[in-house]
PAPAVEX-764535 format. One record per residue: z, x, y of N, C-alpha, C in turn; residue in one letter. Coordinates in steps of 0.02 Angstrom, whole numbers, plus 50000, padded with zeros to 5 digits. Layout:
REM PAPAVEX-764535
ZXYZXYZXYA ...
REM end
This chain:
REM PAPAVEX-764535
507995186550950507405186450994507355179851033X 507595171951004507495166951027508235165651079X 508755169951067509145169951109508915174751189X 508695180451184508405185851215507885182351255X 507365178251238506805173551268507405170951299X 507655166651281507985160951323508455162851392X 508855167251374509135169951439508595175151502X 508095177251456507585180251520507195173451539X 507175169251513506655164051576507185161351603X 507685158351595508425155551614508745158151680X 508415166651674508915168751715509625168451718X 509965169251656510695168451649510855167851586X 511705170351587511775168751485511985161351482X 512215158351563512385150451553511945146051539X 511455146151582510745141251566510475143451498X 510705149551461510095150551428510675144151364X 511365146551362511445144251336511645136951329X 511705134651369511445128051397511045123651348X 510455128451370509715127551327509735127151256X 510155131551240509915132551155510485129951109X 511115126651151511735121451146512165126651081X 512285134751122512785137651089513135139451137X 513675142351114514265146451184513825151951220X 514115152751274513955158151316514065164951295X 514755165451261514915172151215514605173951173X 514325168651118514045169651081513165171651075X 512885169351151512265172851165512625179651194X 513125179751225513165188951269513095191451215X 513665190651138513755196051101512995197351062X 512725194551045512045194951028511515199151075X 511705196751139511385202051184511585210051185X 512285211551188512525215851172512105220451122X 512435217751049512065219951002511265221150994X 510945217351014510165219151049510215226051084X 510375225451142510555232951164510725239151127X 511095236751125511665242251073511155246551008X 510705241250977510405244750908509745246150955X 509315244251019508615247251051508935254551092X 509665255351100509985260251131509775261451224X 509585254051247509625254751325509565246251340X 509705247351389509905241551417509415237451425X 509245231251436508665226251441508725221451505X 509435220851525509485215551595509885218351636X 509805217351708509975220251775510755214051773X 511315216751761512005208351766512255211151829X 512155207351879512565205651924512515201251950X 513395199151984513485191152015513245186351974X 513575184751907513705183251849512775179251836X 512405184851846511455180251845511375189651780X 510685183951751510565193451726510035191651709X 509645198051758508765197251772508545203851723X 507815204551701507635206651647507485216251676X 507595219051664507365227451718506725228251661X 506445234751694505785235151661505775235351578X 506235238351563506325237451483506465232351466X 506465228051485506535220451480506175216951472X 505855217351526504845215751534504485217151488X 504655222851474504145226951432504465221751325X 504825221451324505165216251266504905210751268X 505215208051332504705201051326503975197351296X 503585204351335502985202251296502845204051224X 503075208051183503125207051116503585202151089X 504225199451125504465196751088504095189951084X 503875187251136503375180051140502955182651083X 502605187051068501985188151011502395187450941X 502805187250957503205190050864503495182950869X 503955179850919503775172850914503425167450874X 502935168650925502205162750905501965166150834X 501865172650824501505173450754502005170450706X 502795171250712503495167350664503125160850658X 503135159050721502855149550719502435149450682X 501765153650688501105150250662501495151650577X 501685157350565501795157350490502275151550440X 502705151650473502695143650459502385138150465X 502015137350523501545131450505500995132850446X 500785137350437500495141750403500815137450299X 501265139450305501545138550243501635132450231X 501835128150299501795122150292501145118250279X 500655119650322499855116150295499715119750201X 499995124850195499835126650138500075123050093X 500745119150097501125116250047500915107850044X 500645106650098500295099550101499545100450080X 499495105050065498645108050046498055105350094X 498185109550154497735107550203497435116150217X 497715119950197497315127650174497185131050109X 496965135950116496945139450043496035137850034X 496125137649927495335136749922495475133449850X 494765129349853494555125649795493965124349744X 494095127949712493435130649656493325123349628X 492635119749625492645114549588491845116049527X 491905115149482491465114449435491105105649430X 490635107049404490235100949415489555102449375X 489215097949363488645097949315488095093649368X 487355095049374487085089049394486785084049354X 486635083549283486775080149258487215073349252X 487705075949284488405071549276488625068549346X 488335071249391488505069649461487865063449492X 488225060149524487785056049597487965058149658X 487555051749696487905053049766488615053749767X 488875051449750489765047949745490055056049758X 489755061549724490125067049735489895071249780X 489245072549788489225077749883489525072549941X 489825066149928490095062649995490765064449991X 491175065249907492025066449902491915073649937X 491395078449921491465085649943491515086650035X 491105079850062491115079750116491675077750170X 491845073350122492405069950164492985074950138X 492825076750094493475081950093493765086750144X 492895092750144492925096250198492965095450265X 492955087550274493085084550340493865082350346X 494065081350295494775079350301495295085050303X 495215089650267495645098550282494775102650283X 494685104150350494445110450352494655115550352X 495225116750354495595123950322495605126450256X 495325121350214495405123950146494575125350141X 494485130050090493565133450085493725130550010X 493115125850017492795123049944492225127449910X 492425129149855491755133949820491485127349748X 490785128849735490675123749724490275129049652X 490315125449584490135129649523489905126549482X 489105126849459488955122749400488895127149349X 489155121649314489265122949224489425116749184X 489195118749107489365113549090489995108749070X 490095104749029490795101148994491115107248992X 491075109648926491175115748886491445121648921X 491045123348963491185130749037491785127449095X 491585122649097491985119449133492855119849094X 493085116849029493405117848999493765126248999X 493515128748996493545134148987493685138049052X 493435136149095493645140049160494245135449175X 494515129949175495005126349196495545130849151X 495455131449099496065136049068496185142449091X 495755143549097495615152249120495915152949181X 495825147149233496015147149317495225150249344X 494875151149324494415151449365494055144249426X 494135139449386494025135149438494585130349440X 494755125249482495375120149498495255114949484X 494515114049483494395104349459493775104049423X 493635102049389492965099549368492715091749346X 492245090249385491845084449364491535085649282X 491715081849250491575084849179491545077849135X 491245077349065491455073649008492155077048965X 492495072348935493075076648891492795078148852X 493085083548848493115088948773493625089748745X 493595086048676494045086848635494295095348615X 494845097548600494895103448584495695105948579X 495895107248535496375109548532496795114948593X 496515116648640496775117448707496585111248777X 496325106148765496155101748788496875098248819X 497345098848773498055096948783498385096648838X 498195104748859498265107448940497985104848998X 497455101348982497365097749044497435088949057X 497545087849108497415081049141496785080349177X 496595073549140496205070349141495985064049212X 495685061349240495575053449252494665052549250X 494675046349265493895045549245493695044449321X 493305045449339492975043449399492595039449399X 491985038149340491695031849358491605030949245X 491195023949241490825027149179490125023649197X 489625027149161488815030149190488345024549122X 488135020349122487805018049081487325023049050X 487235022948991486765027048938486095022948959X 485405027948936484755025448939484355027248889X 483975024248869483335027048829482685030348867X 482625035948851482285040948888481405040948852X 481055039248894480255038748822479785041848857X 479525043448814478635046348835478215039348893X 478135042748928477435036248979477245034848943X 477025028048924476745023648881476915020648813X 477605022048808477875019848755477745014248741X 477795011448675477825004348662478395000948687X 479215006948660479725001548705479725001048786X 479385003748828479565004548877479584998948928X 480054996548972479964992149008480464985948995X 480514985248939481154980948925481814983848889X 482374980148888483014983548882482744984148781X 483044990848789483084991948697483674990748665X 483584990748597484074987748557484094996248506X 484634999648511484665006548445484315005948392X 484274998648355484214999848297483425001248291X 482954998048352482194999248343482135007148366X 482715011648358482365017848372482415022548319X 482625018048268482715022648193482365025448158X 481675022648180481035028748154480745033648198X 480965032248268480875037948312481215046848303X 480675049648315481125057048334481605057948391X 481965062148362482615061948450482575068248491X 482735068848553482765074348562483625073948607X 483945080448594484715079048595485095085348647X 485475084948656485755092148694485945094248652X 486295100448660486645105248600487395103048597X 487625100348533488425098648526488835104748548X 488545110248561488955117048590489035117748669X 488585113448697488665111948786488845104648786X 488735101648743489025093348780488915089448721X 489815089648700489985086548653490035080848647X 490075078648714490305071648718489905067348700X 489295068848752488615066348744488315065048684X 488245073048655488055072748604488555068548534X 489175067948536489375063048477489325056348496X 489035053048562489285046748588488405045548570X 487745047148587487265045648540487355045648453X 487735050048436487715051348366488045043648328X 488785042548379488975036348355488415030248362X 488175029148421487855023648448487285024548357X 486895027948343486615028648296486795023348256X 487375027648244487565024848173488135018448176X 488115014448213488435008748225487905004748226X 487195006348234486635002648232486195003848149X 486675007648121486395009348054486165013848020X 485845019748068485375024448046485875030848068X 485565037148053485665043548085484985045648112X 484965046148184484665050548213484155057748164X 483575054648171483145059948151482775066948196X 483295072148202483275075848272482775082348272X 482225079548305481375084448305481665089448346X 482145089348405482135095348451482895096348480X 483115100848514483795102148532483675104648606X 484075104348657484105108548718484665109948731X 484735114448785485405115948811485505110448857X 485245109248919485305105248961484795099448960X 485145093249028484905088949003484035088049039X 483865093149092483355095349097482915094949065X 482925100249012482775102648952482265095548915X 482975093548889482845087948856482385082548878X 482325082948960481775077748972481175078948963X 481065087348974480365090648971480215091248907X 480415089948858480245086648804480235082048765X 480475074248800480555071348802479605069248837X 479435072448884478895069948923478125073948903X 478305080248849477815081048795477725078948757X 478105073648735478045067648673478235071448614X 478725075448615479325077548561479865070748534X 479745066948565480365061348556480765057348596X 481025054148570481345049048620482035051448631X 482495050748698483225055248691483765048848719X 484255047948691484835043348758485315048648788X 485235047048854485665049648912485955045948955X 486485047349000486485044749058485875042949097X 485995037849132485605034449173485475039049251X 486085042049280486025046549316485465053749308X 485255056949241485015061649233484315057749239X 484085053249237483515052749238483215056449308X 483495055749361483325058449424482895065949415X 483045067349377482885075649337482295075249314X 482035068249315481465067049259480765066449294X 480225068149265479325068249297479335063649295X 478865059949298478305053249311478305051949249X 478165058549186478025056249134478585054549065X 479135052949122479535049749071479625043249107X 479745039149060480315031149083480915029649051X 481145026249087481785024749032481865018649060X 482155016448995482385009448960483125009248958X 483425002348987484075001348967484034998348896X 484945000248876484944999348799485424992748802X 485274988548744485614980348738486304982448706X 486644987548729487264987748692487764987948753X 488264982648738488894985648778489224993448785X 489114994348722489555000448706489035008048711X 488555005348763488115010448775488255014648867X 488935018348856489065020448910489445026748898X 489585030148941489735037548942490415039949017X 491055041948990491285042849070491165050049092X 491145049149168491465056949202491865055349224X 492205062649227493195062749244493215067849282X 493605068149319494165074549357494535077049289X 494485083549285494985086449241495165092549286X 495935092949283496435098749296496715101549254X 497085109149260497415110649206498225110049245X 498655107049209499565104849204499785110349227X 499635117649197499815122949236499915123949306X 499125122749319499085125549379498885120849453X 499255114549420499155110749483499585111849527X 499385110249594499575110949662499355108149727X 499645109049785499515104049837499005101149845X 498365106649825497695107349837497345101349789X 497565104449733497485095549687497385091049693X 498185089849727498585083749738498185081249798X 497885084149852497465081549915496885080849873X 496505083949850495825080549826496255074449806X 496345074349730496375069949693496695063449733X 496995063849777497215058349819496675055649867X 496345059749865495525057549909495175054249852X 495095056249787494855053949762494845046049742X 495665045649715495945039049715495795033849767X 495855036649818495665032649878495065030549913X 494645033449866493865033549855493785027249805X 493675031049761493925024449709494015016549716X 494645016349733494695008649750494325006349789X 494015009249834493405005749882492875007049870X 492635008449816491935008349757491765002549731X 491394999249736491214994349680491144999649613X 490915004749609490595006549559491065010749505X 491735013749542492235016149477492845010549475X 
REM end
């Protein structure tokens, strides 16, 4: 076909081949054979020129369409393999998120708009679980330990200082707390079945300060936990980010511990990485280093 184009705009099998830097024989016999298998002729040859007759014309313009659609499909495969198309399921918690992540989502979709970002909250746990499954490609998440956990890769994106979460009017409220003055307090906690992390990284902080956690209430989310937290069920530690979630009638207190912090990560599954990945996560990285904050 790209020989066939070339000698009908050329006007000749010399220029065409000229053009496309093969022998002259070797475009006729090709022309030939073109003929030969459509069973009629396609060019008017005389006085060694060969102009296109109506069946000719009539080729042309499909063959330019079958052309350009060849082209686009390769370019096609090619943006696909640099992952500048396709789609990207990402899981995410708001809990766990700041600004830092509707700007990666933005600049993403500004950097390949060919690829369609779908966007999915759930928790650690769901998150885990759909990364194995393939239901989603990335998740903003805490690790979860787990004997299929193996399967995925990990990095941290930032880590989120922990807070002490209190009723309005607490006695501690207002200055940084120390764990161990919260040992006669009630707690209120997420469920170790949605967020393990959380939930064992208070459990340690506890008990590195001495005590175990005396736990009045449980939630699923960290929602949850504030709205009872702000009925005066108890005092809870969270991220510092979830407070945003929180009424008037909670405050929170920073805690006097170094070791009072929590990460979020990008997790993928090893399986099923691919271009698409590899462009976030390279956005990501490159986010990153020009953060003060991861």
């Amino acid at each position: 076909m790209r020989y066939f184009k070339a000698v009908a705009e050329e006007n000749g099998f010399a220029r065409a081949a000229a053009l496309l830097n093969v022998s002259q024989s070797a475009i006729s016999e090709q022309m030939r054979d073109l003929e030969q298998e459509l069973g009629l002729p396609l060019f008017d040859r005389r006085e060694h020129r060969a102009r296109l007759n109506a069946h000719g014309e009539v080729f042309l313009v499909e063959v330019k369409r079958t052309l350009a659609a060849a082209a686009e499909a390769v370019a096609a495969v090619r943006r696909s393999a640099s992952g500048e198309v396709g789609t990207l399921k990402i899981g995410f918690f708001v809990g766990g998120t700041d600004a830092l992540f509707p700007a990666l989502i933005r600049r993403f979709r500004a950097q390949s708009p060919g690829v369609r970002v779908s966007l999915l909250e759930m928790g650690p746990v769901q998150q885990q679980e759909a990364l194995l499954a393939g239901t989603i490609d990335i998740g903003f998440t805490r690790i979860v330990q787990s004997p299929a956990s193996g399967e995925l890769s990990w990095e941290r994106l930032y880590v989120e200082p922990l807070v002490v979460a209190l009723p309005k009017g607490h006695a501690l409220a207002g200055s940084p707390v120390d764990i161990s003055s919260l040992a006669a307090e009630p707690f209120v906690i997420t469920h170790r079945e949605t967020s393990p992390a959380l939930f064992d990284k208070v459990i340690a902080l506890c008990r590195a300060a001495g005590f175990s956690p005396k736990i009045a209430a449980t939630a699923a989310v960290a929602s949850s936990v504030l709205t009872l937290v702000a009925a005066g069920e108890g005092v809870a530690i969270l991220p510092k980010n979830t407070l945003k979630l929180a009424s008037s009638d909670v405050v929170a207190a920073p805690i006097a511990s170094r070791d009072a912090s929590i990460d979020l990560v990008i997790a993928w599954s090893t399986r099923r990485e691919g271009p698409l990945h590899q462009a976030f996560l390279q956005l990501i990285r490159k986010t990153r280093k020009g953060s003060p904050r991861v």
